[in-house]
N, C-alpha and C positions, 0 to 999 in steps of 0.2 A: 619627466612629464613627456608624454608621446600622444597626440593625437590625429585619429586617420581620418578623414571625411569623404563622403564618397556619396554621390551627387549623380540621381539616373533619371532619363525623362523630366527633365527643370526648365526646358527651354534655355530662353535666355544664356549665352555662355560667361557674358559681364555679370550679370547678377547672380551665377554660380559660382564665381569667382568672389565675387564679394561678398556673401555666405560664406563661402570655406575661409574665407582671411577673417572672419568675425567670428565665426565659430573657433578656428583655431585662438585668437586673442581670450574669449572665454575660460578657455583650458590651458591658457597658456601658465598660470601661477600653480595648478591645481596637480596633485601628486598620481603617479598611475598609468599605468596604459588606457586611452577613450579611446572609441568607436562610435561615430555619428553617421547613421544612413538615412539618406532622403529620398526616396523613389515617389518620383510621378506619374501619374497615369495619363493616357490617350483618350481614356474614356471619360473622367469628370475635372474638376479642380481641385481636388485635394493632392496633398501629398503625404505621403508616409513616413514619420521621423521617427526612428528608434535609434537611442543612445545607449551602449554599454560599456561598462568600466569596470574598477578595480572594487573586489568583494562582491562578488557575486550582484555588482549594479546594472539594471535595466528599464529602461522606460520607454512608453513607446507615447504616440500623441499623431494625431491627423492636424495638418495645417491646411486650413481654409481658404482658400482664393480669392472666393468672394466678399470674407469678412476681413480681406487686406495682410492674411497671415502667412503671403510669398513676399512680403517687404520685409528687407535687412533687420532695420530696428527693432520689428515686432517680433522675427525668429529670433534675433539675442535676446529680447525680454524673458519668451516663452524657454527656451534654455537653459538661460542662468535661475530663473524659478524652477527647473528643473533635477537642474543635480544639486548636489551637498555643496556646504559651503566650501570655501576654500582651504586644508590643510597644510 
């Protein structure tokens, strides 16, 4: 298992930190090389999350600011709904 995270325009440098330590925990059982990128903007509150992995997997999803979807908990929810279960 190898996963990379990589965290642009988030602000906050504690709460990027503890995103990539939960994201990784996520993937931490799961088989494959992942890739999770988050890019923020200057212009709104969204942020861009696209994850890819092993077999041709890709997803992408906007995280909302304003409906509380730059908090820890809620990106691991949204995540682990996201990829396959665990192999």
């Amino acid at each position: 298992m190898a996963v990379t995270v990589e965290m642009h325009n988030t602000g906050d440098p504690t709460l990027q930190r503890e995103l990539e330590a939960i994201i990784e925990h996520i993937f931490a059982d799961r088989s494959g090389d992942w890739r999770v990128v988050i890019l923020g903007s200057q212009a709104n509150d969204r942020w861009e999350m696209k994850i890819t992995g092993p077999n041709a997997f890709e997803r992408s999803y906007t995280l909302e600011g304003e409906l509380g979807q730059h908090e820890p908990p809620v990106v691991a929810a949204i995540v682990s709904r996201m990829v396959p279960t665990k192999t």
